[in-house]
N, C-alpha and C positions, 0 to 999 in steps of 0.2 A: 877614429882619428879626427882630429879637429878640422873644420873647412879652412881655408885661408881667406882672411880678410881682406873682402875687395877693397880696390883703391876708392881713395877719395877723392884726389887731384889727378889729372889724368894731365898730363905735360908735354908737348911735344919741343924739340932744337929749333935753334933758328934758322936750320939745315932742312928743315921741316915746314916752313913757311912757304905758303904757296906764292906761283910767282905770277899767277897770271887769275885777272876774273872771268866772273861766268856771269855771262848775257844769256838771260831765259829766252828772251826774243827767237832766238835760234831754235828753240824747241818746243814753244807752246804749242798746243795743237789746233790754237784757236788766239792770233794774235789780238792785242787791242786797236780800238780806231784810232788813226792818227789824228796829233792836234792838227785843230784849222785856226789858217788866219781869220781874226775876226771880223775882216772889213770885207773880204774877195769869199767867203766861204771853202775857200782850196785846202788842199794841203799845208801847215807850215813847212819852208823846206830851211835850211842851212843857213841863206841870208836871210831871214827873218829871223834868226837868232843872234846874228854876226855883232849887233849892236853892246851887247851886253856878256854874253861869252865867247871863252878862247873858239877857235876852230878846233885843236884836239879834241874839248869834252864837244862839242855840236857833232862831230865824226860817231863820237862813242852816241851819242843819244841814237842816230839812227842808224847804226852798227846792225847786220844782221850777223857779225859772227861769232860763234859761240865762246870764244877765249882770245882777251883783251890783253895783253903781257901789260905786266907792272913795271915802269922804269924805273931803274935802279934807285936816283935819290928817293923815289917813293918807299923801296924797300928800306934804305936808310934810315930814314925817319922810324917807318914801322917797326925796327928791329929794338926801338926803346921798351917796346912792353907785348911786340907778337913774338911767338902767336901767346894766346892767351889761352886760361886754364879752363876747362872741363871739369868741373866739379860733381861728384856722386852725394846728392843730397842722405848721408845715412841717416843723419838725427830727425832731418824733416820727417821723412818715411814712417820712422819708427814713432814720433811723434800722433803723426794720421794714423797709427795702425793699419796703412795701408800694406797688398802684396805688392801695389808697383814699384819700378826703379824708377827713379827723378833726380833725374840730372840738370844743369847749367852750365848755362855757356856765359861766363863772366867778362862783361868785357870793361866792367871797373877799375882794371888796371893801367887805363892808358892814360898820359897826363892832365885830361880835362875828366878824365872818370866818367866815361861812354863808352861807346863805339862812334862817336860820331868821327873824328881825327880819322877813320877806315877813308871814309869821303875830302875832310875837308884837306889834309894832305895833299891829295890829288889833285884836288882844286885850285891850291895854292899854287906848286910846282907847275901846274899847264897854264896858268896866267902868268906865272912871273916867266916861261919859257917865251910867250909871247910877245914880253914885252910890256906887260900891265903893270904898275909900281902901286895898284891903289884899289881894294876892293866894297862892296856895301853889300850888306845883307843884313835878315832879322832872325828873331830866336822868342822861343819863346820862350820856357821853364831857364833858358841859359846853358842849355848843352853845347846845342850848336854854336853860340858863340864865343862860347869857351871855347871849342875845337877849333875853329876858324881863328880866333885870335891866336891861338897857337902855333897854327899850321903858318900863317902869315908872317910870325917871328922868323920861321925859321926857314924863310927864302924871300926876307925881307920886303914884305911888302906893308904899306899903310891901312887900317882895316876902320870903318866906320859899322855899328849893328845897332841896329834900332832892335829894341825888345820891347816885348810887350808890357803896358805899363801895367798891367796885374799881377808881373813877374818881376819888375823893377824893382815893385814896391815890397812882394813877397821874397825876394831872395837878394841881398843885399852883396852876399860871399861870390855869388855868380857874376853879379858888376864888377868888383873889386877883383877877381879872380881874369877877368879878359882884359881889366885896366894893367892891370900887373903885368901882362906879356904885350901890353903899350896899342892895345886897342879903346877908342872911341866909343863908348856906349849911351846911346838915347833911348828918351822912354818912350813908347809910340802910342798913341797917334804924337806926331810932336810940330811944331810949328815950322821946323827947317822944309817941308815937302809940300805943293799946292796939296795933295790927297791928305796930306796927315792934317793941314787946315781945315779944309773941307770937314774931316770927321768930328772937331772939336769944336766946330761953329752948328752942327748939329748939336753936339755932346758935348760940351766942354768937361766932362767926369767921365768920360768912356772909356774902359777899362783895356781897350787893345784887343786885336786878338791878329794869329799869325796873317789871316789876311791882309790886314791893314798894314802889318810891319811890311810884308812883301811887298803893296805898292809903293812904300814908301821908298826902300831900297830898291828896286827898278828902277822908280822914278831917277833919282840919284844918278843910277850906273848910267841910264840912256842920256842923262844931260851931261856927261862930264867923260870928255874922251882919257882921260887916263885911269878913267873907273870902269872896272868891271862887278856883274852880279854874282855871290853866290849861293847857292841854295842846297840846305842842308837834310832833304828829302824830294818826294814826289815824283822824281825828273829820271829816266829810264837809267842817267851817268851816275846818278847818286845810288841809286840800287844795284848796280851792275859794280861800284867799291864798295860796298859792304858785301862783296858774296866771298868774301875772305872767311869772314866768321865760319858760317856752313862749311866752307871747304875744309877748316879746321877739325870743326869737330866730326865730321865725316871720319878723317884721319885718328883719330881719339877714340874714337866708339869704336875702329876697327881693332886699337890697340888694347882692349877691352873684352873682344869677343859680342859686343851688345849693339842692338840698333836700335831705335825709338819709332813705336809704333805712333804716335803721336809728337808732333812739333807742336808749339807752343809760342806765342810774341806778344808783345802790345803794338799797338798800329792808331798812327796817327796819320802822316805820312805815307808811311810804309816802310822806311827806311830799315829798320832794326830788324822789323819781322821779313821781309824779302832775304836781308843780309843771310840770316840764319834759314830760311825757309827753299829759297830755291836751289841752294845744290842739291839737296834733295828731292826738292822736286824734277832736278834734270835727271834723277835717278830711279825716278816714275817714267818720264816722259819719253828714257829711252830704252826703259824698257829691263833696267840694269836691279831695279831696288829690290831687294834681298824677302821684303815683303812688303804688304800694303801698310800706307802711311796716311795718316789723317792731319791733316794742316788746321791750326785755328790760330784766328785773330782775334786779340783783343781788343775792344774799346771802351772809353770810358761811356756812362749810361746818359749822361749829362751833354755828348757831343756824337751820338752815334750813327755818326758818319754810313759805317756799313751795313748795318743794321736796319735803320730807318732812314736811310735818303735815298736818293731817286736816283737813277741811273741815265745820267745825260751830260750832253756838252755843257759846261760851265768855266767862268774864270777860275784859274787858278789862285787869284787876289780879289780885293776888296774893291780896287777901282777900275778895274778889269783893262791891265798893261799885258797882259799875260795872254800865250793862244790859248783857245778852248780848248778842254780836255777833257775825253770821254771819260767818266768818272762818278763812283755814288758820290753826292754832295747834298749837304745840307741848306745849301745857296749860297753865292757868295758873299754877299751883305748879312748873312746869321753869323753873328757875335753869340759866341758860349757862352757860358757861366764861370765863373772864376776858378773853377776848380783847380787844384795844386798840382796837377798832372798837364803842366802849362804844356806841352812837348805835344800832345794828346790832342792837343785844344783847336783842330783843323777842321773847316767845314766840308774840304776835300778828302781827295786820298789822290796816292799814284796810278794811273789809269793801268800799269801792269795789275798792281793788287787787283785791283775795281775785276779786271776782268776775271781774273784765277776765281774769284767768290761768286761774279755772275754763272761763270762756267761750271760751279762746284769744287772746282780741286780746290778750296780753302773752305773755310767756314767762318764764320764772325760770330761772335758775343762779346756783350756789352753788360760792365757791370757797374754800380753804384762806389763811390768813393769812403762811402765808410767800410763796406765789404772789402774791398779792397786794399784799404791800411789795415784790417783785420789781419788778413791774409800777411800784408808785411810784417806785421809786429811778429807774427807767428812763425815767422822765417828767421824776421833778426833773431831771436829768441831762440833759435835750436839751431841757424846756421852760421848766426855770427854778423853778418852782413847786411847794413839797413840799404836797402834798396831806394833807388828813388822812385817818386809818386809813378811814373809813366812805366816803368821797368816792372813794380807793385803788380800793376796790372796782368802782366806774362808769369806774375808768382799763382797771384788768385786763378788763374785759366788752368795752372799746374794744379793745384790744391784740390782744386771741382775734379778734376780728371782721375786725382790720386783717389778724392774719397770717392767718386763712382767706382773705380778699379775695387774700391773695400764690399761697399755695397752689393754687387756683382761677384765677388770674390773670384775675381780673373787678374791674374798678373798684366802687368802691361810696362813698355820702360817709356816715358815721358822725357823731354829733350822741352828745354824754355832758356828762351832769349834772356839774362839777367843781364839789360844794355848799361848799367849805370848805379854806379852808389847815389848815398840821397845824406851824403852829408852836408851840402846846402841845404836841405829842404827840413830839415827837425824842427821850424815853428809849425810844419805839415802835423810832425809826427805830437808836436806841446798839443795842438791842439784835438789829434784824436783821444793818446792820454787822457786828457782834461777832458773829453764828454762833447767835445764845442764843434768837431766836427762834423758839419750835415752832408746831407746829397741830395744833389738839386733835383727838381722833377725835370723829365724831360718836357723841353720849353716848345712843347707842341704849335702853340700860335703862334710865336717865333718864326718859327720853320717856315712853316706854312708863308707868312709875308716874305721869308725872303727868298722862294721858292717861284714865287710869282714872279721874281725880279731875275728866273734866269731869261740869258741873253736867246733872241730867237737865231737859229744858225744858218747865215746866209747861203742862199741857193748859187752855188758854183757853177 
């Protein structure tokens, strides 16, 4: 008798959408250190955030409870494209010759084509609840501020994004694409900010990176009382809305019979891979998960953050407006390399991630960018779907895992973040095509100088 052919899409109702997030805080077994203020060495507490964000999302940052309810206009909004599809890579598979299952978690289908809307929705609705008519923030690759410009249409708010001018100049559809839903976009470093001055009176050709955009949009939000900041990773409130993904496909793989011995992400921030990575790890941590799960993060080799940086308090930004945050870092004055995985391009991370990798329960690798669009072509090609540069990344971390699974000849089912199409990004894709695509060495002396430049943490 013939087997029945497993699903490929795996779908859940919008009956099926969860209604509330998961805060890992509540069940790490080893929490991260808190930010400190930079001036007093303390704790940051609530009014040292008050300037620039709502009081809801400051509650949610130092939230210890485990389940956050979603307010309904937030479900509203979401119900335009959640939950979102679960995909069974078969052509992939069969492509590798591999025996594992490799699945995706797509979340290409949301109107800025991410996961980032999971966050900036929420963002938007707790500011304009407040009383804020006017928001700033940066972007790099232009995810985020596509999502944010979105999320701002549709509870009316004014939105200003400094992006990075490596991403300005490389993705022209991503400007046009957040001007279109009547956001403001600049190229940063730019001259409306003392910080974005400061860098191009150094540099006047400096190519930006999320750093620089961050102080620039701080700066912004702390001098303009109807402006508020927002930020599209790193921050406990941004990782605690994207834990919808994971909850999802939790729900999917049950609908399936299958669970994934391996999770899969790319990680700049952390935003994407947390999204999809900590419901199950809440299902490690209490005790519940069906079997052992291996966590990995990916980064790019050209900015690897987790990999190769140091573990200590550092700014969040470039001109250091931001508390310190326990966190691998590359320093905050190290400017990457221009690589197409503009999303990727953070000298930080989120101090949850930093810590899950210090403690082990995750793991980091970092790969080179023409491996990487390898890995994509090879996916668009038997799945259909061109991934963008940063997402790329969570494809290649699948690919190694699938052909170890062959090597080894041990099944395994594999679960990866696909956060984003890359249909802005195919002069990426013209120029692996064409041969023209390199990968930068890691910028070791780099580092190194801007390492020496982290801040010393004053004695409380």
């Amino acid at each position: 008798m013939a087997q029945p052919v497993a699903a490929t899409k795996i779908l859940l109702p919008e009956t099926e959408m969860p209604t509330r997030w998961y805060n890992i805080l509540a069940d790490m077994p080893s929490p991260p250190d808190p930010p400190l203020h930079p001036g007093t060495g303390r704790p940051a507490g609530p009014q040292d955030l008050a300037g620039i964000f709502p009081m809801d999302l400051i509650l949610q940052e130092v939230s210890g409870d485990r389940w956050v309810e979603i307010p309904e206009p937030v479900l509203d909004v979401y119900r335009l494209w959640r939950p979102t599809p679960l995909y069974r890579a078969h052509r992939l598979e069969r492509d590798l010759g591999t025996p594992a299952h490799i699945y995706y978690k797509y979340e290409g289908t949301s109107p800025a084509g991410s996961h980032k809307p999971n966050t900036s929705v929420a963002q938007a609705y707790y500011n304009r609840k407040a009383g804020i008519r006017r928001l700033a923030t940066e972007t790099g690759a232009g995810q985020w501020g596509s999502a944010l410009a979105f999320a701002a249409r549709q509870f009316d708010l004014e939105i200003r994004v400094y992006m990075v001018k490596v991403s300005y100049d490389q993705k022209p559809y991503r400007r046009l694409m957040m001007e279109t839903w009547g956001g403001e976009v600049v190229a940063s470093p730019s001259q409306l900010t003392r910080s974005g001055r400061q860098v191009l009176e150094r540099n006047p050709d400096s190519p930006g990176s999320l750093g620089i955009a961050i102080s620039e949009a701080v700066e912004e939000a702390a001098g303009r009382p109807d402006t508020n900041y927002s930020l599209g990773s790193v921050l406990n409130h941004v990782l605690l809305h994207q834990t919808i993904i994971g909850q999802e496909a939790r729900k999917q793989f049950a609908l399936v019979g299958d669970y994934p011995d391996v999770v899969v992400g790319c990680c700049g921030g952390g935003s994407n891979f947390g999204g999809l990575a900590f419901p199950f790890l809440h299902e490690r941590f209490t005790g519940n998960a069906p079997k052992a799960v291996r966590f990995v993060a990916v980064e790019p080799a050209a900015c690897p953050t987790l990999t190769r940086g140091t573990y200590a308090y550092d700014f969040g930004d470039t001109a250091g407006f931001t508390p310190l945050l326990k966190m691998y870092t590359l320093g905050h004055t190290f400017i990457p390399p221009g690589i197409h995985a503009g999303g990727l391009r953070y000298h930080g991370v989120s101090p949850i991630v930093a810590k899950l990798v210090k403690d082990r329960h995750v793991e980091a690798r970092a790969y080179g960018q023409v491996g990487v669009f390898e890995s994509a072509v090879r996916f668009a090609r038997t799945e259909g779907i061109i991934p963008a540069p940063e997402a790329a990344h969570a494809v290649k971390g699948a690919v190694e895992e699938a052909l170890a699974a062959k090597r080894e000849g041990t099944p395994r089912t594999i679960l990866f973040g696909l956060s984003g199409h890359g249909h802005f990004d195919l002069t990426a894709y013209d120029q692996y095509l064409r041969g023209e695509l390199q990968d930068y060495e890691y910028p070791a002396a780099r580092v190194r100088e801007a390492l020496q430049a982290l801040p010393v943490v004053p004695q409380a």
